[in-house]
N, CA, C and O atoms as a GROMACS GRO file, in nm:
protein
  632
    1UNK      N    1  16.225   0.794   7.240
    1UNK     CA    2  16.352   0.846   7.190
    1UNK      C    3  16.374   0.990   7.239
    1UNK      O    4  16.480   1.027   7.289
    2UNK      N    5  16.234   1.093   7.215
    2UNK     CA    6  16.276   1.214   7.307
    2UNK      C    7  16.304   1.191   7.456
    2UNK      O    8  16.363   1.285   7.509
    3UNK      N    9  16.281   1.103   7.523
    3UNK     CA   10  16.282   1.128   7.663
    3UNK      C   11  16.393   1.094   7.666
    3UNK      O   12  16.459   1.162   7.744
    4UNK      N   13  16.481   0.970   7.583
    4UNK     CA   14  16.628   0.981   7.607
    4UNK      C   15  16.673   1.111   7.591
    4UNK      O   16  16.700   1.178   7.690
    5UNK      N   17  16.687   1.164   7.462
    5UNK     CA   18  16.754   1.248   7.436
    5UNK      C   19  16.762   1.357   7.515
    5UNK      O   20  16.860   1.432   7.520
    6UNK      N   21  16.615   1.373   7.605
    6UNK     CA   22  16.618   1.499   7.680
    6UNK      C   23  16.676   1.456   7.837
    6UNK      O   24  16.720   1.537   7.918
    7UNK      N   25  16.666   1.318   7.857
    7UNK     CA   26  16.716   1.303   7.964
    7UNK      C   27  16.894   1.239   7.984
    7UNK      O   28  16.953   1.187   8.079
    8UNK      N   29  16.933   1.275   7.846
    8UNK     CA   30  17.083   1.278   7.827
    8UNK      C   31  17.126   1.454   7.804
    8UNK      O   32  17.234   1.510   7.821
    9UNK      N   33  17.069   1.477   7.785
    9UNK     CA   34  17.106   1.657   7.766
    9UNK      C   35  17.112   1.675   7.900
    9UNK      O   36  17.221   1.709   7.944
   10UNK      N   37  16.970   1.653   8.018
   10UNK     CA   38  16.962   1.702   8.141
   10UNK      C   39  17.135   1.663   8.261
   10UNK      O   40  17.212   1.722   8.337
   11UNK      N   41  17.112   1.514   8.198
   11UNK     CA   42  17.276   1.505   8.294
   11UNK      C   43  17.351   1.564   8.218
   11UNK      O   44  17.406   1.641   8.297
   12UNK      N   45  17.392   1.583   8.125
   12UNK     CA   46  17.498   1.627   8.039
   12UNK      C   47  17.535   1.784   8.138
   12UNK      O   48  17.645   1.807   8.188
   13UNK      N   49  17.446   1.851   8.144
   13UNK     CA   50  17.402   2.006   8.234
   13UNK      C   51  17.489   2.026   8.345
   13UNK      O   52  17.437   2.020   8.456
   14UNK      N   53  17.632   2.053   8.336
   14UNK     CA   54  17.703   2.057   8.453
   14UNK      C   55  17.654   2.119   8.566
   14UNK      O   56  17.611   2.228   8.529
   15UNK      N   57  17.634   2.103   8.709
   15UNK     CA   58  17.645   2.206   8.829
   15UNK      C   59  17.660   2.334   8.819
   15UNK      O   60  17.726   2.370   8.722
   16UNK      N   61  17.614   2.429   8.900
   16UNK     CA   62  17.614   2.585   8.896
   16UNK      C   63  17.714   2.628   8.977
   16UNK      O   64  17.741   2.744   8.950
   17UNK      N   65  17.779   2.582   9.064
   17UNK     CA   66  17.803   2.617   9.188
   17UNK      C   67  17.847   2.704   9.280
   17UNK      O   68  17.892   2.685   9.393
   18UNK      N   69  17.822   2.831   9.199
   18UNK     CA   70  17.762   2.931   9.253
   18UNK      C   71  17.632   2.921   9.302
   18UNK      O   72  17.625   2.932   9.424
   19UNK      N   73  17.501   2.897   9.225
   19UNK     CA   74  17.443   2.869   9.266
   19UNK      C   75  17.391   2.757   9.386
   19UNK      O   76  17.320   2.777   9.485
   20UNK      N   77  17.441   2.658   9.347
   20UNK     CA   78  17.399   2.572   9.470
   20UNK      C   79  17.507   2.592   9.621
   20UNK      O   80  17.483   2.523   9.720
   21UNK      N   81  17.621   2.693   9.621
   21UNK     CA   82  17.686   2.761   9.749
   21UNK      C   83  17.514   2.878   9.778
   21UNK      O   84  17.457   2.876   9.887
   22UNK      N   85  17.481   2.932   9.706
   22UNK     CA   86  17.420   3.064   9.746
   22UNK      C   87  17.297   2.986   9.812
   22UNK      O   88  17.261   3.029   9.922
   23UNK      N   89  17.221   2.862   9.753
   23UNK     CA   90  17.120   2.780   9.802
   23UNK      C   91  17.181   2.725   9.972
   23UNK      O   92  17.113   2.750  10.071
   24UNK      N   93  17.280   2.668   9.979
   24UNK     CA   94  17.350   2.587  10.098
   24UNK      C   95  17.362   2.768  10.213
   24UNK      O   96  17.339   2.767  10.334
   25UNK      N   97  17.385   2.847  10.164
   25UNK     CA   98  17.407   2.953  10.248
   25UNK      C   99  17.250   2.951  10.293
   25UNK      O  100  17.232   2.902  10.404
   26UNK      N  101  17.165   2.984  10.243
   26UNK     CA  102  17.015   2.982  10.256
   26UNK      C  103  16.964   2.900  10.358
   26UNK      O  104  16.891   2.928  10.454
   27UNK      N  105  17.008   2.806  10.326
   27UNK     CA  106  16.949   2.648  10.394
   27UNK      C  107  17.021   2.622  10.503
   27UNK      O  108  16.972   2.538  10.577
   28UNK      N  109  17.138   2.676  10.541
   28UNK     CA  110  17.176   2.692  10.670
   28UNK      C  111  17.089   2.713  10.776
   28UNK      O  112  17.073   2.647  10.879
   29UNK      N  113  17.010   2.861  10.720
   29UNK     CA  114  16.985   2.962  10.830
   29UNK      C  115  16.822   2.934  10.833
   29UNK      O  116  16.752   2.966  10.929
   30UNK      N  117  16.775   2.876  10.726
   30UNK     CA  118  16.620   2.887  10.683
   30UNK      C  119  16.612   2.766  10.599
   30UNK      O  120  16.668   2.733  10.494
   31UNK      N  121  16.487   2.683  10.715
   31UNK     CA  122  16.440   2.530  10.680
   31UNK      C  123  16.381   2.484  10.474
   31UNK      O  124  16.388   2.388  10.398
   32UNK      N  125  16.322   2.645  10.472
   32UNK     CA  126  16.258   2.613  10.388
   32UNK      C  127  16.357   2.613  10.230
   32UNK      O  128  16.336   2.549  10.126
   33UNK      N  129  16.465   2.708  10.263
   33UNK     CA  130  16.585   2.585  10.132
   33UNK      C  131  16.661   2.506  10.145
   33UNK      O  132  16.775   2.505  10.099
   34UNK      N  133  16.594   2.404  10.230
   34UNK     CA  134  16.678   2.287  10.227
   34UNK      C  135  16.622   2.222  10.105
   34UNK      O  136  16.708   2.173  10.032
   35UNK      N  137  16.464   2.206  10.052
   35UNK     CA  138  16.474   2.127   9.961
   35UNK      C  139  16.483   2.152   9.871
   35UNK      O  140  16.474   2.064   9.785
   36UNK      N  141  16.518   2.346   9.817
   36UNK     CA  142  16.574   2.378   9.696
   36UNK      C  143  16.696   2.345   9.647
   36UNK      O  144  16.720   2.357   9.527
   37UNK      N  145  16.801   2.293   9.749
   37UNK     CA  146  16.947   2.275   9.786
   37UNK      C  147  16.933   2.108   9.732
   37UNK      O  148  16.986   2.069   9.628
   38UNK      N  149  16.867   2.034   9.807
   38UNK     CA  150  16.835   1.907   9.773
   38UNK      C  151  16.812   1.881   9.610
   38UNK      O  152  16.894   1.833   9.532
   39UNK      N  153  16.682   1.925   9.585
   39UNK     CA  154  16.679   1.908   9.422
   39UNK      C  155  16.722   1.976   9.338
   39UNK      O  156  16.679   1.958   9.224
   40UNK      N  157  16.842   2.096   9.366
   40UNK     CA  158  16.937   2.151   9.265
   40UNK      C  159  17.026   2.035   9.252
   40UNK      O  160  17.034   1.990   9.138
   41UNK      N  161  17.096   1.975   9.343
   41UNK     CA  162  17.198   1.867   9.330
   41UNK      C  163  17.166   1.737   9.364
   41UNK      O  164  17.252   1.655   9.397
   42UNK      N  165  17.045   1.712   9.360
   42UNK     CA  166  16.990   1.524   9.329
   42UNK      C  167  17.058   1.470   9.186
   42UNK      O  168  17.135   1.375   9.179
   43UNK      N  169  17.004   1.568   9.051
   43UNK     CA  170  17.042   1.520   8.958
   43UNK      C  171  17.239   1.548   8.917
   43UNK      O  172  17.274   1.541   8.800
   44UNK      N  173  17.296   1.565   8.977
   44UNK     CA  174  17.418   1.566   8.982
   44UNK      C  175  17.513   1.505   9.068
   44UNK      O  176  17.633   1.533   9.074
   45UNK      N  177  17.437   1.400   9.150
   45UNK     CA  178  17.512   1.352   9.226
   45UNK      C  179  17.603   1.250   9.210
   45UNK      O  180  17.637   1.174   9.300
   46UNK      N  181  17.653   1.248   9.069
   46UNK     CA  182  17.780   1.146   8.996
   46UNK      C  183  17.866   1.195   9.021
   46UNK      O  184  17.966   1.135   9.059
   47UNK      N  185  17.858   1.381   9.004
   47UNK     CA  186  18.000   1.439   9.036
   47UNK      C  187  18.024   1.472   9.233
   47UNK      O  188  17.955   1.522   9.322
   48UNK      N  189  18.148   1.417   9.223
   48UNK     CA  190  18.173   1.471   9.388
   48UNK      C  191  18.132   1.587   9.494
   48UNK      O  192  18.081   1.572   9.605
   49UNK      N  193  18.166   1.701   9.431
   49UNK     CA  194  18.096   1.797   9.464
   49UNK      C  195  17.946   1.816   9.514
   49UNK      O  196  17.909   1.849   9.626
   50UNK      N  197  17.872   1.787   9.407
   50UNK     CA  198  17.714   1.801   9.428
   50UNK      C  199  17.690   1.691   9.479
   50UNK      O  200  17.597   1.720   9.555
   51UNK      N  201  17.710   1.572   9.492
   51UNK     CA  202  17.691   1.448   9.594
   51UNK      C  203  17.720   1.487   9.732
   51UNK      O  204  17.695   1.390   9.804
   52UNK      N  205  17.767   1.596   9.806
   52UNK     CA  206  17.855   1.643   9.902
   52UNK      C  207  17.742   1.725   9.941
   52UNK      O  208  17.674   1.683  10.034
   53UNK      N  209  17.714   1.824   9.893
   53UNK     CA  210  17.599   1.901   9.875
   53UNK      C  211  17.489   1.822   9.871
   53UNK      O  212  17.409   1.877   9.946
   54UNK      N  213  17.429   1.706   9.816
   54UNK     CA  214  17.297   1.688   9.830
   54UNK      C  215  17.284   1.594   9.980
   54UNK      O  216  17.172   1.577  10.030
   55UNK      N  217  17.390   1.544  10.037
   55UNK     CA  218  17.451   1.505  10.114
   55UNK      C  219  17.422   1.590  10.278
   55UNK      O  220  17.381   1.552  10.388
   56UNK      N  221  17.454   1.683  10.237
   56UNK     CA  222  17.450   1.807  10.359
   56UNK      C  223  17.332   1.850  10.343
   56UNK      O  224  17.291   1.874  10.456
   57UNK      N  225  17.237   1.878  10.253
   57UNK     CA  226  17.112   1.894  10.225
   57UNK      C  227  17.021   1.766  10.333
   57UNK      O  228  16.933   1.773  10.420
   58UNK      N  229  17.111   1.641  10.260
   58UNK     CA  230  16.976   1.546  10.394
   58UNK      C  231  17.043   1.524  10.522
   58UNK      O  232  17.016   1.429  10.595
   59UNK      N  233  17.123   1.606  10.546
   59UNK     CA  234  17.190   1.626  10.689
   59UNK      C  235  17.136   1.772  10.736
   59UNK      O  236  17.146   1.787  10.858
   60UNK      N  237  17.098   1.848  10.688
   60UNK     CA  238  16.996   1.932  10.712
   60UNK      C  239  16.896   1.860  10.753
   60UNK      O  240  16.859   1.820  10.864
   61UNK      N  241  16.850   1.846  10.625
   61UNK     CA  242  16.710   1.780  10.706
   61UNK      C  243  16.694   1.719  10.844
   61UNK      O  244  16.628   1.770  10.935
   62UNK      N  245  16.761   1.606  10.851
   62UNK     CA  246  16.756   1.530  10.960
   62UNK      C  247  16.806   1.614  11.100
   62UNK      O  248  16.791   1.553  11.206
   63UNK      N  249  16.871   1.764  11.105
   63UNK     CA  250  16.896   1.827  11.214
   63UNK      C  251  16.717   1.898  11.237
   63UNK      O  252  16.654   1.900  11.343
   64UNK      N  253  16.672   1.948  11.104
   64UNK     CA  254  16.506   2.002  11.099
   64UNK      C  255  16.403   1.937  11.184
   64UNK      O  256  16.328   1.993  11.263
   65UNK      N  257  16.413   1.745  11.140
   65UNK     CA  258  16.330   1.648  11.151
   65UNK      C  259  16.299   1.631  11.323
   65UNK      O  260  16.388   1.625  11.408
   66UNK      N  261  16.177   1.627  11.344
   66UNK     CA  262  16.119   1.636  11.539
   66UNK      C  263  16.086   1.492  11.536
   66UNK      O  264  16.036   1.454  11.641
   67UNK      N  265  16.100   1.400  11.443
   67UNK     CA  266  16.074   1.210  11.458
   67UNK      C  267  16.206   1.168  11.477
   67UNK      O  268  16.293   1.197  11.394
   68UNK      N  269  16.230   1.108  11.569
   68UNK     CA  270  16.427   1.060  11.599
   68UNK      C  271  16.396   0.966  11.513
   68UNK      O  272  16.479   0.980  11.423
   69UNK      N  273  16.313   0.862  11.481
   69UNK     CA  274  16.355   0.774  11.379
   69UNK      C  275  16.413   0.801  11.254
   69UNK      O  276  16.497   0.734  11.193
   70UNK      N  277  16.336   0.950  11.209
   70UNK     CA  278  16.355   0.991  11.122
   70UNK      C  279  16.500   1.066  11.106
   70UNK      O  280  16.572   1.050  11.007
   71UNK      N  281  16.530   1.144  11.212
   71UNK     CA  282  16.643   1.173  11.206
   71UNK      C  283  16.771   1.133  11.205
   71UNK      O  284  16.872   1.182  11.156
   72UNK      N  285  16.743   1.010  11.284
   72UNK     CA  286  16.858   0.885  11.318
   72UNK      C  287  16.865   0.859  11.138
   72UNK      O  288  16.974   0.902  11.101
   73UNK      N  289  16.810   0.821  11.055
   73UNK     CA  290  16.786   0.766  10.936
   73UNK      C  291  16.898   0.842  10.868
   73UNK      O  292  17.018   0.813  10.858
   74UNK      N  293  16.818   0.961  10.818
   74UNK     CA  294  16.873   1.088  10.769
   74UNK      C  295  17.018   1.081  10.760
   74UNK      O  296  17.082   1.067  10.656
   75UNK      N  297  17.088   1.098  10.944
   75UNK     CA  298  17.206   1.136  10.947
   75UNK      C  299  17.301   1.024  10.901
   75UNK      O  300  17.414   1.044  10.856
   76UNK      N  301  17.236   0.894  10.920
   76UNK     CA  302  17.310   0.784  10.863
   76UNK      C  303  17.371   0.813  10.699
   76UNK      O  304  17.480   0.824  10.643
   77UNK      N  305  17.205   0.818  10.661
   77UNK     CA  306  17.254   0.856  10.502
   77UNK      C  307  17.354   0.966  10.501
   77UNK      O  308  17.475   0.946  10.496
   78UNK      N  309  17.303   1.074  10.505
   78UNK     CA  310  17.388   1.229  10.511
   78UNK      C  311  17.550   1.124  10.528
   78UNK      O  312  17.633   1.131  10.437
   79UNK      N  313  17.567   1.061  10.613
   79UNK     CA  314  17.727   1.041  10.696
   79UNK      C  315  17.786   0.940  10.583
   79UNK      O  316  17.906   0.943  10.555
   80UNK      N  317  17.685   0.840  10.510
   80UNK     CA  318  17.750   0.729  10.432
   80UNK      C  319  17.730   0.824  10.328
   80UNK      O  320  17.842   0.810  10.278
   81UNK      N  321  17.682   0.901  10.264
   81UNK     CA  322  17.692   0.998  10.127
   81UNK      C  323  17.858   1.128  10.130
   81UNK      O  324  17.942   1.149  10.043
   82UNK      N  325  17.845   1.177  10.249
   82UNK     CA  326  17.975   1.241  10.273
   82UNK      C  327  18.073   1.122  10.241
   82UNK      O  328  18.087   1.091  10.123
   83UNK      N  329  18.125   1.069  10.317
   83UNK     CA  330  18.238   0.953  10.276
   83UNK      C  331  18.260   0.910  10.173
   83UNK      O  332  18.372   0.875  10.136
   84UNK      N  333  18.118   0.902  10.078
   84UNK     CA  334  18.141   0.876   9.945
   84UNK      C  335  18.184   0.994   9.817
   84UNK      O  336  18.248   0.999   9.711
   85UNK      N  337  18.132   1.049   9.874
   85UNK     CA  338  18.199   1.214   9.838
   85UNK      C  339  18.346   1.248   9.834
   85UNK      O  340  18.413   1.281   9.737
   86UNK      N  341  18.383   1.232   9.966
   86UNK     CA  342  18.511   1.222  10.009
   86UNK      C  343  18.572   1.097   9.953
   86UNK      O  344  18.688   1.093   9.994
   87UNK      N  345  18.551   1.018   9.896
   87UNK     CA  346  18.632   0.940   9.843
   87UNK      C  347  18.686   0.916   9.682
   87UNK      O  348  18.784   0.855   9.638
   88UNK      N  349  18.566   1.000   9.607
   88UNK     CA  350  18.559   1.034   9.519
   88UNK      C  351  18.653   1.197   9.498
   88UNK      O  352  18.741   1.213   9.413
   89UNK      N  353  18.634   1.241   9.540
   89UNK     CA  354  18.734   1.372   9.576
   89UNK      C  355  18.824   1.401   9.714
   89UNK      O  356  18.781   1.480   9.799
   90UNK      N  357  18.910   1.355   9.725
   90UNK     CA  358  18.929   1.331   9.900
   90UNK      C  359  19.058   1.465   9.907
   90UNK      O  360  19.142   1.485   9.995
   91UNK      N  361  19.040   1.523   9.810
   91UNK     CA  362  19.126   1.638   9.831
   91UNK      C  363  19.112   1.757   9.802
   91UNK      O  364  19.205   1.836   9.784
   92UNK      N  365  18.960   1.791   9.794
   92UNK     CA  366  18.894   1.870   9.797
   92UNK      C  367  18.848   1.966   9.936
   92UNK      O  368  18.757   1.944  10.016
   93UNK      N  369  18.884   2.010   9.933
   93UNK     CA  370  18.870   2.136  10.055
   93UNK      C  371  18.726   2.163  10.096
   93UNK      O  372  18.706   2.177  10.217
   94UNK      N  373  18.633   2.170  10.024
   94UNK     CA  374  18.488   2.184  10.015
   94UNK      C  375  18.451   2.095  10.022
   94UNK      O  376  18.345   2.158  10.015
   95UNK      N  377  18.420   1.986  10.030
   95UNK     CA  378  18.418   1.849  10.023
   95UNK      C  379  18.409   1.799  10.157
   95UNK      O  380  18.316   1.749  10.221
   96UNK      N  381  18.538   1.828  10.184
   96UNK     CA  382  18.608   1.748  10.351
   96UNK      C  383  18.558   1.873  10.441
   96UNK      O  384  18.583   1.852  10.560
   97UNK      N  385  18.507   1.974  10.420
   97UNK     CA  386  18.469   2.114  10.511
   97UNK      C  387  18.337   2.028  10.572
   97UNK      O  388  18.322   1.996  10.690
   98UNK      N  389  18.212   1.988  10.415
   98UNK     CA  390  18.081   1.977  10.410
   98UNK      C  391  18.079   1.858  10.528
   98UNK      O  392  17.994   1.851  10.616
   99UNK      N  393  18.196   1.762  10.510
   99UNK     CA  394  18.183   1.637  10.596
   99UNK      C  395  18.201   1.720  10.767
   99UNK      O  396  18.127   1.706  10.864
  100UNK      N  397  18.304   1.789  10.756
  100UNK     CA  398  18.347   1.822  10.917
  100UNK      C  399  18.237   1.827  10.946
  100UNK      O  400  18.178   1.731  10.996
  101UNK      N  401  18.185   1.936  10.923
  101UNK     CA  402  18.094   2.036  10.971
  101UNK      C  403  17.999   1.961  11.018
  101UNK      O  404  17.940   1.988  11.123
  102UNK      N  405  17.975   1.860  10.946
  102UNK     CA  406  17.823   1.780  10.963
  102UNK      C  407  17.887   1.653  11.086
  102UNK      O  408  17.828   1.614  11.187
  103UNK      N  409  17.986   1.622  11.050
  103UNK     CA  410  18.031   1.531  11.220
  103UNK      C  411  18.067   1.598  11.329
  103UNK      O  412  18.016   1.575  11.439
  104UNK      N  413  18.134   1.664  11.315
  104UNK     CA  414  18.135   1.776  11.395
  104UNK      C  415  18.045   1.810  11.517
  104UNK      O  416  18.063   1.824  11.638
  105UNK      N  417  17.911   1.822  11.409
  105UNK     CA  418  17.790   1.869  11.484
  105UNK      C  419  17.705   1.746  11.547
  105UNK      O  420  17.594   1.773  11.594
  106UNK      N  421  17.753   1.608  11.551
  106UNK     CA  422  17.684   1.501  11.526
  106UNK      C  423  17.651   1.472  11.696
  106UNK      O  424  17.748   1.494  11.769
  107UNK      N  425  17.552   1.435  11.750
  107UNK     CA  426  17.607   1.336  11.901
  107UNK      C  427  17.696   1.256  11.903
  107UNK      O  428  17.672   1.191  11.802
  108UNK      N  429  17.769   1.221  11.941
  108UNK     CA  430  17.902   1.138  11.958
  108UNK      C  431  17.819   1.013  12.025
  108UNK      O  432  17.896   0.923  12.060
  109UNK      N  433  17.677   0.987  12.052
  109UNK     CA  434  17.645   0.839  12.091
  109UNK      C  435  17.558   0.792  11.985
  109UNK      O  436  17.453   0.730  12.001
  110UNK      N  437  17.636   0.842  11.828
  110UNK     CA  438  17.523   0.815  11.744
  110UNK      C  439  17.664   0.755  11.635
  110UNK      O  440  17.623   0.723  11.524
  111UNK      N  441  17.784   0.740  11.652
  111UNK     CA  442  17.912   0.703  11.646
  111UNK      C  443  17.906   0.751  11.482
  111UNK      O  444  17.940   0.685  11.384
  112UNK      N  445  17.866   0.854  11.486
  112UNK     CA  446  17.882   0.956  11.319
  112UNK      C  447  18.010   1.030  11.359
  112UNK      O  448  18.016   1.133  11.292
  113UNK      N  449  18.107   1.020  11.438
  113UNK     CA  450  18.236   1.182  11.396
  113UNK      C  451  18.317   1.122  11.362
  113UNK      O  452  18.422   1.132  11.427
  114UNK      N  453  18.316   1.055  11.275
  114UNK     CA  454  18.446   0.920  11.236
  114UNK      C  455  18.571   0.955  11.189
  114UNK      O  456  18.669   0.880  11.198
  115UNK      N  457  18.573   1.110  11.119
  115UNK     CA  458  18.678   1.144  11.044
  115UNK      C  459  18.668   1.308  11.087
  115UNK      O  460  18.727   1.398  11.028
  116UNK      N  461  18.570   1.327  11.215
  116UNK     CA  462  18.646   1.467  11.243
  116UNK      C  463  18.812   1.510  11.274
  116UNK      O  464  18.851   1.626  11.258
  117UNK      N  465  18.885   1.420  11.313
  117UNK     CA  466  19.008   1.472  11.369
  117UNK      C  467  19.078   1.480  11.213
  117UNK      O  468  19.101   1.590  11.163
  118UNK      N  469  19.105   1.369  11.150
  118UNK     CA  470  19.122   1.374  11.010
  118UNK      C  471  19.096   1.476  10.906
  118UNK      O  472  19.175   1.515  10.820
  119UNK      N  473  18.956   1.520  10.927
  119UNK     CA  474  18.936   1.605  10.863
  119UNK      C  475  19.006   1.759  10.888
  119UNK      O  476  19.060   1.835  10.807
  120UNK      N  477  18.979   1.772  11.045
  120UNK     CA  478  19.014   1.917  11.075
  120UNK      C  479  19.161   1.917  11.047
  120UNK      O  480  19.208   2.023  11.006
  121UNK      N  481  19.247   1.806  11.064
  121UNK     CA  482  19.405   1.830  11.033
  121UNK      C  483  19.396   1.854  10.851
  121UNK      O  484  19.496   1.899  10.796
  122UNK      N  485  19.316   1.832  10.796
  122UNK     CA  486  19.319   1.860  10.659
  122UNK      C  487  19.307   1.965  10.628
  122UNK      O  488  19.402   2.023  10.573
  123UNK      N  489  19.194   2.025  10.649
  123UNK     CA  490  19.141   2.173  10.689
  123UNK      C  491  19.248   2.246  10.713
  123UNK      O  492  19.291   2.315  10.620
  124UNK      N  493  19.316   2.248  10.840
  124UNK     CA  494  19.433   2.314  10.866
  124UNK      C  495  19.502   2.307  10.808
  124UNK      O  496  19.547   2.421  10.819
  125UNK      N  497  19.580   2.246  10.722
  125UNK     CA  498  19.682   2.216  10.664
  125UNK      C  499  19.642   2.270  10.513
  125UNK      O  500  19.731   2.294  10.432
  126UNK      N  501  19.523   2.285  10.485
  126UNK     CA  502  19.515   2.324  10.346
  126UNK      C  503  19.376   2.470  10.347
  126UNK      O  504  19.272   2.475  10.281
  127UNK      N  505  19.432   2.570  10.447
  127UNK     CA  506  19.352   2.674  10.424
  127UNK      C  507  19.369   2.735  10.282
  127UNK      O  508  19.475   2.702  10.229
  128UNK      N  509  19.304   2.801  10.222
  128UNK     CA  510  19.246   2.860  10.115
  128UNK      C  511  19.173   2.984  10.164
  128UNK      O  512  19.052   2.966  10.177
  129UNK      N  513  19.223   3.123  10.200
  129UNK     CA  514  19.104   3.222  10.208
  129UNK      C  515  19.099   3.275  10.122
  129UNK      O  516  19.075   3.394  10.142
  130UNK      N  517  19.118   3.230   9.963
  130UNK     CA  518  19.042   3.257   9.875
  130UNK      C  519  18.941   3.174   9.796
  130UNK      O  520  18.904   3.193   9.680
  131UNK      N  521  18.908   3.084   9.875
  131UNK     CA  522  18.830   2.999   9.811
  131UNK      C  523  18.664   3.049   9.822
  131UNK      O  524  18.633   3.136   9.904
  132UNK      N  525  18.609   3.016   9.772
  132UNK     CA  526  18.443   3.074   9.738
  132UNK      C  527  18.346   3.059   9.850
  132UNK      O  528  18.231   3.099   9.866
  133UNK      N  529  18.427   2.990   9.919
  133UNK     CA  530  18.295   2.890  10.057
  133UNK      C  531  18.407   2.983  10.187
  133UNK      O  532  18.383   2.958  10.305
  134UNK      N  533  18.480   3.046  10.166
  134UNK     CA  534  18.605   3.052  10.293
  134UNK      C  535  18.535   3.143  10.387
  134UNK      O  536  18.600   3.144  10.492
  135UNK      N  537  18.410   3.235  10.396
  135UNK     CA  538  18.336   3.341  10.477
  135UNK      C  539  18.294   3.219  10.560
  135UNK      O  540  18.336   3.197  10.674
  136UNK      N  541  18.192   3.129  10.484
  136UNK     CA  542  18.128   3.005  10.574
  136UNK      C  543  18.253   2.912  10.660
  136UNK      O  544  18.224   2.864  10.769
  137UNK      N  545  18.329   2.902  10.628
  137UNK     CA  546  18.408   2.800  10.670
  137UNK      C  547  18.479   2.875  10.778
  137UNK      O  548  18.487   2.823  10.890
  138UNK      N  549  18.526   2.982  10.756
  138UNK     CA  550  18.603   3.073  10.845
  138UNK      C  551  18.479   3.150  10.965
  138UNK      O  552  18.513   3.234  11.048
  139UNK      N  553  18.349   3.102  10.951
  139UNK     CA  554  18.275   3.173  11.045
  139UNK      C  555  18.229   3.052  11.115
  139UNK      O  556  18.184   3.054  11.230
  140UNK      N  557  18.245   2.918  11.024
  140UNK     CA  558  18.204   2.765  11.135
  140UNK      C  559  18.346   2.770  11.218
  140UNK      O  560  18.345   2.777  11.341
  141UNK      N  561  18.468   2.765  11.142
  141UNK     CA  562  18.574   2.708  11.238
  141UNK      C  563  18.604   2.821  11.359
  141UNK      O  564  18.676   2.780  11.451
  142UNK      N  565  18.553   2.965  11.367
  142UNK     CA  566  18.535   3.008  11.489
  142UNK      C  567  18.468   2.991  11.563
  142UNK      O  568  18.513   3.016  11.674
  143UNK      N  569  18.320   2.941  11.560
  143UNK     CA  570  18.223   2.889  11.670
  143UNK      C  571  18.250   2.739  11.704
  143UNK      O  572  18.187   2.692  11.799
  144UNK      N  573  18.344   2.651  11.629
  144UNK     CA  574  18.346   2.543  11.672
  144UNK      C  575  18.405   2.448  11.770
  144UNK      O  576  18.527   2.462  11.775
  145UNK      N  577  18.367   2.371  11.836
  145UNK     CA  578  18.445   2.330  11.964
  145UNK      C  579  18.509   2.203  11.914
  145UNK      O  580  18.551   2.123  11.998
  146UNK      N  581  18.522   2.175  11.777
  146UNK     CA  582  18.676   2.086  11.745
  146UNK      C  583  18.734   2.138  11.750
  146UNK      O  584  18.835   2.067  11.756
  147UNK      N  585  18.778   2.283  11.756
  147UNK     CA  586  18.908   2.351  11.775
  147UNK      C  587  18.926   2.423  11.851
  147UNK      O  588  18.848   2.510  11.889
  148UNK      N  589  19.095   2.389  11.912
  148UNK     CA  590  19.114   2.442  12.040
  148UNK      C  591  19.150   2.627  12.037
  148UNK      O  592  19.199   2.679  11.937
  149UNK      N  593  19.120   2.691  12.141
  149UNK     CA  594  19.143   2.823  12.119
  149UNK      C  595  19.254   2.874  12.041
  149UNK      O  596  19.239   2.960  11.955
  150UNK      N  597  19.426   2.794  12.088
  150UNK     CA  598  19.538   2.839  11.968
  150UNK      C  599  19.468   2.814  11.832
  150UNK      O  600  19.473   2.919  11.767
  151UNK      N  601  19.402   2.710  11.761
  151UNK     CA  602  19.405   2.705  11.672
  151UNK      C  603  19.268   2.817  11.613
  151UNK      O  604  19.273   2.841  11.492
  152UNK      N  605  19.196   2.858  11.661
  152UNK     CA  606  19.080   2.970  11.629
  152UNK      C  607  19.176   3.107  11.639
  152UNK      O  608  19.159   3.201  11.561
  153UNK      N  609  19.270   3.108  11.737
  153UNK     CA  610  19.349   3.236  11.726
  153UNK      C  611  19.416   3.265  11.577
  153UNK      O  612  19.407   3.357  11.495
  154UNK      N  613  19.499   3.124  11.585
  154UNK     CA  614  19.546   3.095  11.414
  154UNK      C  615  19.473   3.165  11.323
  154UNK      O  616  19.516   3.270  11.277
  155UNK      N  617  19.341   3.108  11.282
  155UNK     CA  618  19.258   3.106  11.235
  155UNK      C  619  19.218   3.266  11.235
  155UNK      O  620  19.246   3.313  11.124
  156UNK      N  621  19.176   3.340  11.299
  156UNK     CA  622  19.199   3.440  11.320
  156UNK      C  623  19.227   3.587  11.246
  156UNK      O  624  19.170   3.691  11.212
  157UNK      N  625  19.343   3.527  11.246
  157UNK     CA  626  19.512   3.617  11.163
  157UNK      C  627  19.462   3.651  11.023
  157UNK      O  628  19.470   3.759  10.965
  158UNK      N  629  19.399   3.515  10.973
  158UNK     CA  630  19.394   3.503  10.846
  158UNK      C  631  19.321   3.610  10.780
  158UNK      O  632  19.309   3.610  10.658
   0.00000   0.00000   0.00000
């Protein structure tokens, strides 16, 4: 009976997400918080958001991983967990960023960029530079080669 109760309190425990942005900033740059990023948002992955996030967490990984089996694996999941994310919130700005970013970056003979063009017209169409993630997003969509130079100039201004 305690382990229910404590393991109905634990989901009950909404997301930080401050915290788990400040973890995903981390885990960008440095392997070793990817799996703090991972098990901040395992147990939250009902809500859209943190499913998105734990999502990009094993799409991390699998960019980390030196076994292609392993990585091939990974990005599958990572790619069918985004979509589900995105479908659950499909108008979420943060959401549809976490997906670009990660097809985006994908090999194109691994047939993962399924909803880059989709996405980036979303993106565009619904900037936010006040949104909480907009430093990251506004420092991927300048290095990125889904977008053509007018639209990084755009981008730019902002």
């Amino acid at each position: 009976m305690k382990a229910l109760l404590f393991g109905l309190l634990f989901l009950s425990i909404k997301p930080d997400f401050m915290v788990i942005r400040s973890e995903y900033r981390a885990a960008l740059t440095s392997p070793k918080h990817i799996q703090t990023l991972k098990s901040s948002t395992k147990p939250h992955i009902q809500d859209a958001l943190s499913l998105a996030y734990y999502a990009t967490a094993v799409a991390l990984e699998a960019r980390e991983s030196s076994w292609v089996p392993t990585k091939i694996k990974l990005a599958n999941s990572a790619h069918d967990l985004l979509n589900k994310a995105v479908t659950k919130d499909p108008n979420s700005i943060e959401i549809r960023f976490l997906r670009f970013s990660f097809q985006a970056n994908t090999p194109s003979m691994l047939g993962l960029q399924t909803h880059v063009t989709a996405d980036k017209t979303f993106l565009l169409a619904n900037i936010q530079t006040s949104h909480p993630m907009w430093d990251v997003m506004h420092a991927y969509y300048k290095q990125c080669s889904a977008f053509s130079t007018t639209e990084k100039q755009r981008l730019n201004r902002l």
